[in-house]
N, CA, C and O atoms as CSV, one atom per row, in Angstrom:
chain,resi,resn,atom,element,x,y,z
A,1,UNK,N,N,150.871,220.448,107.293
A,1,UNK,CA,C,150.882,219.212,106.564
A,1,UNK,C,C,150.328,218.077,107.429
A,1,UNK,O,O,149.555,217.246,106.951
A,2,UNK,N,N,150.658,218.052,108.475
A,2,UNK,CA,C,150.795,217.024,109.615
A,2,UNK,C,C,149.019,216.861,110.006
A,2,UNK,O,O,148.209,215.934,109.995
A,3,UNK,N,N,148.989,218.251,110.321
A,3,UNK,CA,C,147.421,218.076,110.752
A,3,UNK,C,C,146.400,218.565,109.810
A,3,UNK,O,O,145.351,218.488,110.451
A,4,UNK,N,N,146.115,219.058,108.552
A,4,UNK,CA,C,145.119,219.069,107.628
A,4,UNK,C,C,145.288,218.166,105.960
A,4,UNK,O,O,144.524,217.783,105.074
A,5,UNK,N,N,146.609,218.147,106.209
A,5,UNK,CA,C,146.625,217.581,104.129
A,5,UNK,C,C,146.736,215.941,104.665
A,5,UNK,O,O,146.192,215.113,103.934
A,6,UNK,N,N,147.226,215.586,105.556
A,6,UNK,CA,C,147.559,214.323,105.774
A,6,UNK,C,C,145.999,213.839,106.087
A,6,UNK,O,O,145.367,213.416,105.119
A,7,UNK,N,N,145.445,213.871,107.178
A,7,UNK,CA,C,144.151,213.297,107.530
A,7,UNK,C,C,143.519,213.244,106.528
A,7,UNK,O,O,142.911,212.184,106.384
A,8,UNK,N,N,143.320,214.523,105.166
A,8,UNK,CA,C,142.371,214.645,104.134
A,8,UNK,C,C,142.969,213.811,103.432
A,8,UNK,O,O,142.174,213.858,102.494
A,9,UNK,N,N,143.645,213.151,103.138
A,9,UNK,CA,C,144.397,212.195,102.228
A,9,UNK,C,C,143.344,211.059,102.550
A,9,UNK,O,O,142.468,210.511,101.881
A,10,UNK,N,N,143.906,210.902,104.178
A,10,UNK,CA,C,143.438,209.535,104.591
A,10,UNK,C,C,141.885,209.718,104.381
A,10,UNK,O,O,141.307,208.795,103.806
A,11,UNK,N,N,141.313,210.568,104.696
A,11,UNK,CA,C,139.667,210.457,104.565
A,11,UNK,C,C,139.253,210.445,103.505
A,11,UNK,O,O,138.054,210.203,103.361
A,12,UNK,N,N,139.915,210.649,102.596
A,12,UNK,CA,C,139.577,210.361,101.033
A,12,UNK,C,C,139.690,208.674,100.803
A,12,UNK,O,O,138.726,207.915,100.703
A,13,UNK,N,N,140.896,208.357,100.755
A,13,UNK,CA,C,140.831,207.150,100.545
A,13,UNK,C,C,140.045,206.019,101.852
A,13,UNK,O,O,140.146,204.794,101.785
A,14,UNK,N,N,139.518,206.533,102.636
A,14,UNK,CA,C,139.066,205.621,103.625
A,14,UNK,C,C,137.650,205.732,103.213
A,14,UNK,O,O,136.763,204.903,103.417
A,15,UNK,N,N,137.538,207.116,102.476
A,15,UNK,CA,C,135.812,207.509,101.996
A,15,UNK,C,C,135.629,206.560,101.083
A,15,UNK,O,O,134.619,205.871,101.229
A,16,UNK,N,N,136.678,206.221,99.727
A,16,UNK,CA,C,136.700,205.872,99.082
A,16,UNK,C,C,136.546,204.448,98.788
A,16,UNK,O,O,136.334,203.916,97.698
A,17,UNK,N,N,136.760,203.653,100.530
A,17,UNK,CA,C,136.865,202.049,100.627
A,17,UNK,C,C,135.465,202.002,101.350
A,17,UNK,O,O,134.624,201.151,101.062
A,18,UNK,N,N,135.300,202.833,102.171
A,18,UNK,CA,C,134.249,202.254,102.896
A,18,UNK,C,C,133.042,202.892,103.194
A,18,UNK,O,O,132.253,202.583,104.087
A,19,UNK,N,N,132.894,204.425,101.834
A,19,UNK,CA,C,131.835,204.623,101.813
A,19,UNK,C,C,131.258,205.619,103.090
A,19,UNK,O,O,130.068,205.632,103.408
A,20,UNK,N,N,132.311,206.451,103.764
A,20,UNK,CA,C,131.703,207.005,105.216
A,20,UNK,C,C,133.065,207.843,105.326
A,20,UNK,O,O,133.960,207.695,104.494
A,21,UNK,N,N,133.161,208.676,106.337
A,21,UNK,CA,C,134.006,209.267,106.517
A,21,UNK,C,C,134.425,209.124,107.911
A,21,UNK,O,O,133.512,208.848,108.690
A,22,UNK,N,N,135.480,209.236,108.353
A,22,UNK,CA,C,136.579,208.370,109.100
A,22,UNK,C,C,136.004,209.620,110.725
A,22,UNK,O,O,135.585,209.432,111.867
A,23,UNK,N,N,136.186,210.271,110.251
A,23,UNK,CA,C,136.146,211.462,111.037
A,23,UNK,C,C,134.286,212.325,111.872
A,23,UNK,O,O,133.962,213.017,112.838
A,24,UNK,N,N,133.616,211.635,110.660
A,24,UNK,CA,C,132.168,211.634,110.929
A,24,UNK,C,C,132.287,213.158,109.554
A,24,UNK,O,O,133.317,213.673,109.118
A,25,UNK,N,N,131.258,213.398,109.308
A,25,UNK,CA,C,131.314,214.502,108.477
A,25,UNK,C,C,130.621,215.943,109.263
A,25,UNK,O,O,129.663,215.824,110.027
A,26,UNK,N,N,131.084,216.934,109.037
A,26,UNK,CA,C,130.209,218.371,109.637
A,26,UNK,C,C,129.745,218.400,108.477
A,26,UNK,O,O,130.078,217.914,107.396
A,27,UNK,N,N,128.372,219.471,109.090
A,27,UNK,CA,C,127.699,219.874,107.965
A,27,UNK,C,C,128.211,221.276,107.430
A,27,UNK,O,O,129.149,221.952,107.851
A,28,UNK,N,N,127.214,221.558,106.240
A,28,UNK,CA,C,128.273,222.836,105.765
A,28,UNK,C,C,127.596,224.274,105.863
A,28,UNK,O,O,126.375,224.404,105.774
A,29,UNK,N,N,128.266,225.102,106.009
A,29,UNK,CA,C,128.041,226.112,106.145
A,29,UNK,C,C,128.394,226.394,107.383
A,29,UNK,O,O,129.286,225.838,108.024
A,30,UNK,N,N,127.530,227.470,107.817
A,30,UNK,CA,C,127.986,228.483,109.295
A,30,UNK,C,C,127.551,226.985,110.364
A,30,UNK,O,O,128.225,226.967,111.394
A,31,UNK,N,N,126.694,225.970,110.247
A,31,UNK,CA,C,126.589,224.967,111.601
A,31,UNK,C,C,127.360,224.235,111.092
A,31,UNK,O,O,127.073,223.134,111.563
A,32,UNK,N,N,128.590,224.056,110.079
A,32,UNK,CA,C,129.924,223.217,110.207
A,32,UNK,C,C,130.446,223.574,110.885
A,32,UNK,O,O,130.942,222.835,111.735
A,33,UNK,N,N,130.750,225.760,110.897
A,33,UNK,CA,C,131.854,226.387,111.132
A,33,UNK,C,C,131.844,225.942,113.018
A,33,UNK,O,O,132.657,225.293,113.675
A,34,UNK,N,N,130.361,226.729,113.483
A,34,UNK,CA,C,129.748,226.235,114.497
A,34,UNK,C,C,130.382,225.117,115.483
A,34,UNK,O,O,130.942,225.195,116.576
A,35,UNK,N,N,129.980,223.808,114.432
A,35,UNK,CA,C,130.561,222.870,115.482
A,35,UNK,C,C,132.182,222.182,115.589
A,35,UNK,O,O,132.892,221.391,116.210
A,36,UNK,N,N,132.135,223.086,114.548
A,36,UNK,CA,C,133.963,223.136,114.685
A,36,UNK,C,C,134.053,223.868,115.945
A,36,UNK,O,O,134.767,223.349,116.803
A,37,UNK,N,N,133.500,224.917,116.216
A,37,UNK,CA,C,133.786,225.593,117.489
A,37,UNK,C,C,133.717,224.635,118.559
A,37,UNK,O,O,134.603,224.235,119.315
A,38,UNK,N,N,132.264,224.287,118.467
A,38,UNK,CA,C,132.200,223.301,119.688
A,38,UNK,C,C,133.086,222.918,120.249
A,38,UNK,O,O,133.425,223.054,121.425
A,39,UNK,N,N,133.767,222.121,118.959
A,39,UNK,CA,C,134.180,220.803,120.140
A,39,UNK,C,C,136.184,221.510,119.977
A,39,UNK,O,O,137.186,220.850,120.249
A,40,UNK,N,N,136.151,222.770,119.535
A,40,UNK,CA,C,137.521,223.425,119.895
A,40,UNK,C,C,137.481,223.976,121.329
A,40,UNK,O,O,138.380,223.807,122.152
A,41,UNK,N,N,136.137,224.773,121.573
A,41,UNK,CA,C,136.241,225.266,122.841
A,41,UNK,C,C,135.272,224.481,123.915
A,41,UNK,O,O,134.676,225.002,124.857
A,42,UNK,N,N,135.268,222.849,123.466
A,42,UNK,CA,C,134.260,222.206,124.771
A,42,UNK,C,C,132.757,222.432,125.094
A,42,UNK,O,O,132.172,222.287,126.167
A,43,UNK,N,N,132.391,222.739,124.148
A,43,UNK,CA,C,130.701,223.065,124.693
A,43,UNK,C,C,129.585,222.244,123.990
A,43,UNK,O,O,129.932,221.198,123.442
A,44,UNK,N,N,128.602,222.522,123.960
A,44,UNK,CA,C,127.566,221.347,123.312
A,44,UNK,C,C,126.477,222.241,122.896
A,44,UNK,O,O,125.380,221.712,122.715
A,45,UNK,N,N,126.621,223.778,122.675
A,45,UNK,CA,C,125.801,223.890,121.719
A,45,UNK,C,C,126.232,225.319,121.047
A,45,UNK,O,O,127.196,226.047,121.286
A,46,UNK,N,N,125.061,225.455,120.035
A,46,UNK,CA,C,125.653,226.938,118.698
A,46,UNK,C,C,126.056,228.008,119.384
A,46,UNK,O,O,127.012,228.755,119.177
A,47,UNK,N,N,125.072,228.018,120.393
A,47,UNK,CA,C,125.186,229.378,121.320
A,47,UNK,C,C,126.276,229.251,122.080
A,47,UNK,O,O,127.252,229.886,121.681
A,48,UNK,N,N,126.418,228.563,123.145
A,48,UNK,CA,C,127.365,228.533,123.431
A,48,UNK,C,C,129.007,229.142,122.876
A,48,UNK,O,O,129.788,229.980,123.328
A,49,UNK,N,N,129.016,228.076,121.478
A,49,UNK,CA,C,130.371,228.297,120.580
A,49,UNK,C,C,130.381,229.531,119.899
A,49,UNK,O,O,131.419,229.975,119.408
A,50,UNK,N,N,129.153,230.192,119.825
A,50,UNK,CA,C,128.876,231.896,119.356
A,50,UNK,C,C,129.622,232.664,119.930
A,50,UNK,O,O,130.592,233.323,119.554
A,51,UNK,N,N,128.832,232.478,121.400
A,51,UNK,CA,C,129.070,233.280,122.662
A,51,UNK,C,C,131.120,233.582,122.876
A,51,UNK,O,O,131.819,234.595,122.883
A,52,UNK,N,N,131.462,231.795,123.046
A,52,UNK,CA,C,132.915,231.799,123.045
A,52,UNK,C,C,133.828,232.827,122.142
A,52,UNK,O,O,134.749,233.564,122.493
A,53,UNK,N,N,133.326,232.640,121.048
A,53,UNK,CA,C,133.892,233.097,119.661
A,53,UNK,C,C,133.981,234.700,119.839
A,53,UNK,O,O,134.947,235.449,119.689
A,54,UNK,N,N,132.569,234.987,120.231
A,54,UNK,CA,C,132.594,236.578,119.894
A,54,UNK,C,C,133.457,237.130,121.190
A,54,UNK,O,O,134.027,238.211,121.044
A,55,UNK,N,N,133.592,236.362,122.593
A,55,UNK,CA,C,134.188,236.931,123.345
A,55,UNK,C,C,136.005,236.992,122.717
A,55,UNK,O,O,136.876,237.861,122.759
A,56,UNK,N,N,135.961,236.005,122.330
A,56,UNK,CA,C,137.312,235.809,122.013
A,56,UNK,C,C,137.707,237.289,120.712
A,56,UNK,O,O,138.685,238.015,120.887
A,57,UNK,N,N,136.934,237.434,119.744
A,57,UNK,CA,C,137.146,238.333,118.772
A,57,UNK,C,C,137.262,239.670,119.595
A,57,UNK,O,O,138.226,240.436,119.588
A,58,UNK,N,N,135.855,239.825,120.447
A,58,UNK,CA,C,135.824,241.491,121.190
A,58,UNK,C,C,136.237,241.696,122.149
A,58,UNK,O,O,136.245,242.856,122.563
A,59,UNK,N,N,136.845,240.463,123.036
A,59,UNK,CA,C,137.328,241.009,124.273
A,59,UNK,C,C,138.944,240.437,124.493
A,59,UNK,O,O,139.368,239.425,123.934
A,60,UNK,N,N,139.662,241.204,125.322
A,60,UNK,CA,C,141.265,240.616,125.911
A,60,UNK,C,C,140.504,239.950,127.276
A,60,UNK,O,O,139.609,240.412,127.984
A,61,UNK,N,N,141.298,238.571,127.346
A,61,UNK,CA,C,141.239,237.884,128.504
A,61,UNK,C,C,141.158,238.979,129.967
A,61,UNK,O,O,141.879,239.942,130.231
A,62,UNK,N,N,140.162,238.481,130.635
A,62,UNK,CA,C,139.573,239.312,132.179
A,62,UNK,C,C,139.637,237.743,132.967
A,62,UNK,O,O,139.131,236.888,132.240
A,63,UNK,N,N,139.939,237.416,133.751
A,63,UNK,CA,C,139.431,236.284,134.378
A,63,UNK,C,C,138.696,236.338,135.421
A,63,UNK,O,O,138.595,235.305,136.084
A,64,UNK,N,N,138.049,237.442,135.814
A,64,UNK,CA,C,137.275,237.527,136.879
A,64,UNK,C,C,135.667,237.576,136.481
A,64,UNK,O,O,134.661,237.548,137.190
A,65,UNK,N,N,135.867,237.670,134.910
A,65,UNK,CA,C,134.697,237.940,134.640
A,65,UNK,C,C,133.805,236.718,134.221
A,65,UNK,O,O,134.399,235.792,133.671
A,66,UNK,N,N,131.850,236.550,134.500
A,66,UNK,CA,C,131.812,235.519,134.116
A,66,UNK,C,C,132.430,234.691,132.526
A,66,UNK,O,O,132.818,235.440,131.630
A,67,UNK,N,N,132.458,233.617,132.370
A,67,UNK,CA,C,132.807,232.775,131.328
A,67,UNK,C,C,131.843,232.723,130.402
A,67,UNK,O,O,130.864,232.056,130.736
A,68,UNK,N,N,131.803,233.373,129.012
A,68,UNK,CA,C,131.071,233.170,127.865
A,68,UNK,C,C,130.419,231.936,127.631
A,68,UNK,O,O,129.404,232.079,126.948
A,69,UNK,N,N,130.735,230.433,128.071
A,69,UNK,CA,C,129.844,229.668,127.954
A,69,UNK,C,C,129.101,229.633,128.500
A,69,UNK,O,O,129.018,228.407,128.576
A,70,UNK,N,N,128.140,230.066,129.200
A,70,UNK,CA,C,127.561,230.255,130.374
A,70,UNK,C,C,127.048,229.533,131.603
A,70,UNK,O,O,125.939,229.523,132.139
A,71,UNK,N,N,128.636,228.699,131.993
A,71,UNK,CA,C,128.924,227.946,133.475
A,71,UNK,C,C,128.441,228.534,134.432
A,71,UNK,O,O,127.987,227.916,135.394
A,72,UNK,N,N,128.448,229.935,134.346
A,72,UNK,CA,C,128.330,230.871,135.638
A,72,UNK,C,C,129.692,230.577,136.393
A,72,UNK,O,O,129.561,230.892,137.576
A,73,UNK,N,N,130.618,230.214,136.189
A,73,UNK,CA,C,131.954,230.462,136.560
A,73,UNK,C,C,132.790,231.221,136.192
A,73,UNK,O,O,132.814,231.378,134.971
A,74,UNK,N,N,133.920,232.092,137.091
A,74,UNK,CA,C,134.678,232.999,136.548
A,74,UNK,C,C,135.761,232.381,135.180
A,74,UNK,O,O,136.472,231.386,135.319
A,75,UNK,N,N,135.708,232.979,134.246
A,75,UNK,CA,C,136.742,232.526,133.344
A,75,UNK,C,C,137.919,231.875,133.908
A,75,UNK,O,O,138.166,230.789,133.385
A,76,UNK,N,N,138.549,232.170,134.646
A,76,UNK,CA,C,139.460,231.778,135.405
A,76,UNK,C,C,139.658,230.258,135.660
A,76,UNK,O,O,140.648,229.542,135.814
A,77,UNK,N,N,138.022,230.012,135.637
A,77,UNK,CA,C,137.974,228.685,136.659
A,77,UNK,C,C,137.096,227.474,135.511
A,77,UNK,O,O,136.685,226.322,135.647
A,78,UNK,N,N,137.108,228.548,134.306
A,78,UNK,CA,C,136.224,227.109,133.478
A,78,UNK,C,C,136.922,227.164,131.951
A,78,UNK,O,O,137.365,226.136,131.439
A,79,UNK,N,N,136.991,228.843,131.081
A,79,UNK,CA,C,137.670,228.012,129.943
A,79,UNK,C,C,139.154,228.959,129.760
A,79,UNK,O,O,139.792,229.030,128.709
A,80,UNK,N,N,139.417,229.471,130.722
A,80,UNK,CA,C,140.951,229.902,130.883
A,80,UNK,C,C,142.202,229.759,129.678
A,80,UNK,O,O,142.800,230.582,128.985
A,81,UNK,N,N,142.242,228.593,129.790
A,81,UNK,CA,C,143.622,227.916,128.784
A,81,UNK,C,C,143.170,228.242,127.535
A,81,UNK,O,O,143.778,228.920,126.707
A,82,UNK,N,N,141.292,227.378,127.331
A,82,UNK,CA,C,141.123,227.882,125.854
A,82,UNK,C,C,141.076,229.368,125.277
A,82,UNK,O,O,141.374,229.698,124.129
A,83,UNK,N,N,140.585,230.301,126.442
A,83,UNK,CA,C,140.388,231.543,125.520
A,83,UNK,C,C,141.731,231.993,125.709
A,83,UNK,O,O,141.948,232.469,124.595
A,84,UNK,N,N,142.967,232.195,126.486
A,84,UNK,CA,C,144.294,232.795,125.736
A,84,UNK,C,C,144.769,231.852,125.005
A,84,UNK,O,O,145.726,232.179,124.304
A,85,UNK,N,N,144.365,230.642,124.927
A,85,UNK,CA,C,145.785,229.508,123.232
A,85,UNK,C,C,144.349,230.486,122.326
A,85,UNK,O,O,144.686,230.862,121.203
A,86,UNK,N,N,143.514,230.707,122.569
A,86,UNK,CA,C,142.188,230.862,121.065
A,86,UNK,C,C,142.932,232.398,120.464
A,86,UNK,O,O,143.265,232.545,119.288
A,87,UNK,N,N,143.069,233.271,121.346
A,87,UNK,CA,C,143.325,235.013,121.472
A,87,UNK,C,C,144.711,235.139,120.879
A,87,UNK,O,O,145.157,236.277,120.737
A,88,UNK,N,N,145.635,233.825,120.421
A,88,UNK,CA,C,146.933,234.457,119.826
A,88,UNK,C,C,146.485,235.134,118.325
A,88,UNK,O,O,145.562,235.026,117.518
A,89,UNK,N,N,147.523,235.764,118.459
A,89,UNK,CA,C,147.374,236.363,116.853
A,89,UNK,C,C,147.298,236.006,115.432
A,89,UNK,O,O,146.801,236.753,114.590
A,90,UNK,N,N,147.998,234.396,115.076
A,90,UNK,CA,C,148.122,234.001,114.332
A,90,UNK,C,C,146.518,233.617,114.009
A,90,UNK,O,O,146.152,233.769,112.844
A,91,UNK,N,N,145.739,233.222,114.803
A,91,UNK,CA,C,144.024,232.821,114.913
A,91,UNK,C,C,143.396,234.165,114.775
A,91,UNK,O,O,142.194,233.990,114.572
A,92,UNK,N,N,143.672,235.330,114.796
A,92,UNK,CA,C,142.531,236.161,114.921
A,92,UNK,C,C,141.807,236.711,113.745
A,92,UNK,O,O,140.687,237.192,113.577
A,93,UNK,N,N,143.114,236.408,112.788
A,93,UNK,CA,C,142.070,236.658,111.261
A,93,UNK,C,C,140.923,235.986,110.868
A,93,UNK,O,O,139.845,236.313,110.371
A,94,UNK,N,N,141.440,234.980,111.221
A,94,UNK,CA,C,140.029,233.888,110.993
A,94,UNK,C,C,138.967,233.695,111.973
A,94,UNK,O,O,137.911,233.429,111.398
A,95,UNK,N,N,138.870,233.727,113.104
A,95,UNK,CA,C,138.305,234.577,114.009
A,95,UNK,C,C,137.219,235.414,113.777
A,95,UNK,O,O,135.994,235.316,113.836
A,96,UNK,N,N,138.317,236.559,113.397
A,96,UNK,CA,C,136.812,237.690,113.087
A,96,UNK,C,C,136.102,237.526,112.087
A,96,UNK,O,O,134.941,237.933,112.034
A,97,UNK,N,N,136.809,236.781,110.953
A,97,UNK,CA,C,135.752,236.656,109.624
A,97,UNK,C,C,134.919,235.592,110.450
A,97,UNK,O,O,133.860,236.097,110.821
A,98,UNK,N,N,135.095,234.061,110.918
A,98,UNK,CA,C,133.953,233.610,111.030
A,98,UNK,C,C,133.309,234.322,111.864
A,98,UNK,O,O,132.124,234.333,111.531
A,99,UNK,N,N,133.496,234.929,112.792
A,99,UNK,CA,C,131.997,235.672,113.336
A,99,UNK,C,C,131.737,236.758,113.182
A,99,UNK,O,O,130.923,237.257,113.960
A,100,UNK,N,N,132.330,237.591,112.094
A,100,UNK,CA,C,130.606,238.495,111.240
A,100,UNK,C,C,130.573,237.793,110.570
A,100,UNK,O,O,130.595,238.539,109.591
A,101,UNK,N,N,130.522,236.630,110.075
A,101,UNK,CA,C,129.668,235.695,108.846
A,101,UNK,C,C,128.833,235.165,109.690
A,101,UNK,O,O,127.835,234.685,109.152
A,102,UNK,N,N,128.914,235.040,111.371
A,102,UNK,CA,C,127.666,233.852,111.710
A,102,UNK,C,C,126.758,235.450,112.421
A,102,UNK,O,O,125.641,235.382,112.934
A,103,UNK,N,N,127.330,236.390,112.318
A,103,UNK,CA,C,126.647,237.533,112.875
A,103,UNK,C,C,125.757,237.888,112.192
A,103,UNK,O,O,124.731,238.218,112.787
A,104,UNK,N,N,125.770,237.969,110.712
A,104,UNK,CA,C,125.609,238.484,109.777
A,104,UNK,C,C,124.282,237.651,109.436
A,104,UNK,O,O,123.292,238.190,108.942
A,105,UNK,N,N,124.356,236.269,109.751
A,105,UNK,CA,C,123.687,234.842,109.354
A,105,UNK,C,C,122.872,235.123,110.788
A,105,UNK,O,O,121.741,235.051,110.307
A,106,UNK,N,N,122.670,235.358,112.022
A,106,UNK,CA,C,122.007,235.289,112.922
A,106,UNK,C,C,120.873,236.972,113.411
A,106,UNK,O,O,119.944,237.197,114.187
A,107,UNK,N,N,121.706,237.797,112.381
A,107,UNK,CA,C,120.682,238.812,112.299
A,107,UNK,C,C,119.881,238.824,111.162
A,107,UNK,O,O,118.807,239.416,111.060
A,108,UNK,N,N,120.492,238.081,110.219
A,108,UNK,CA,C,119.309,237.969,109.091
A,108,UNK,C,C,118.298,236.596,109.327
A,108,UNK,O,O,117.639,236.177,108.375
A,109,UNK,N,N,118.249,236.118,110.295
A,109,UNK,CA,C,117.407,235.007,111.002
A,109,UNK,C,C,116.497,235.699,112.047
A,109,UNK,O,O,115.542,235.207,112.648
A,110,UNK,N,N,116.840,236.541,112.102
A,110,UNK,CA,C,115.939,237.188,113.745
A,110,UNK,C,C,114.411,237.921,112.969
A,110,UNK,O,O,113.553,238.450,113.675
C-alpha cells in the first residue's frame, strides 16, 4: 500500500494539476522494465541492468567472481548487498519472467 497504491494516487492527482508526472515517467515496454532495473541495481545502462538481472535469475551469489556490471571488481566489492536483497525468493518470480521477456526481445533483435 505504502509503496505502490499510495504514490499512484499521488501521481495521478499531481498529473492531473500540473500536467507531468511527479516521478518523471518510464517508457513502456521491456526499456521501462530495463530502467527500472537500472536505477534498482545502480547502473547507467540496458546492458548493464540485463547483465545484473540474468546473473541474479541464473546464478547463487559467488563473491569472488567478477561483478555482472562490468566494474571488473569482485562481486564482493561492488554490488554485494544488491545481488543477495535482489536473490530472495519472494522476487524471483518476477525475475525470471522479466528476463525471458527481455531475452526473448534481444534475440529477436539480433
Amino acid at each position: 500500500m505504502q509503496e505502490y497504491v499510495i504514490p499512484y494516487f499521488f501521481a495521478v492527482e499531481y498529473y492531473k494539476k500540473y500536467s507531468t508526472y511527479p516521478f518523471g515517467e518510464r517508457q513502456h515496454g521491456n526499456k521501462g522494465i530495463l530502467s527500472f532495473y537500472m536505477e534498482k541495481f545502480s547502473v547507467n545502462t540496458y546492458d548493464k541492468a540485463f547483465n545484473m538481472l540474468k546473473y541474479i535469475v541464473m546464478n547463487s551469489y559467488r563473491g569472488h567472481i567478477s561483478c555482472p556490471c562490468g566494474s571488473g571488481k569482485r562481486i564482493r566489492q561492488c554490488h554485494k548487498n544488491t545481488i543477495i536483497y535482489w536473490q530472495q525468493e519472494k522476487y524471483r518470480k518476477i525475475f525470471i519472467e522479466d528476463y525471458y521477456n527481455l531475452s526473448k526481445e534481444r534475440k529477436a533483435n539480433e
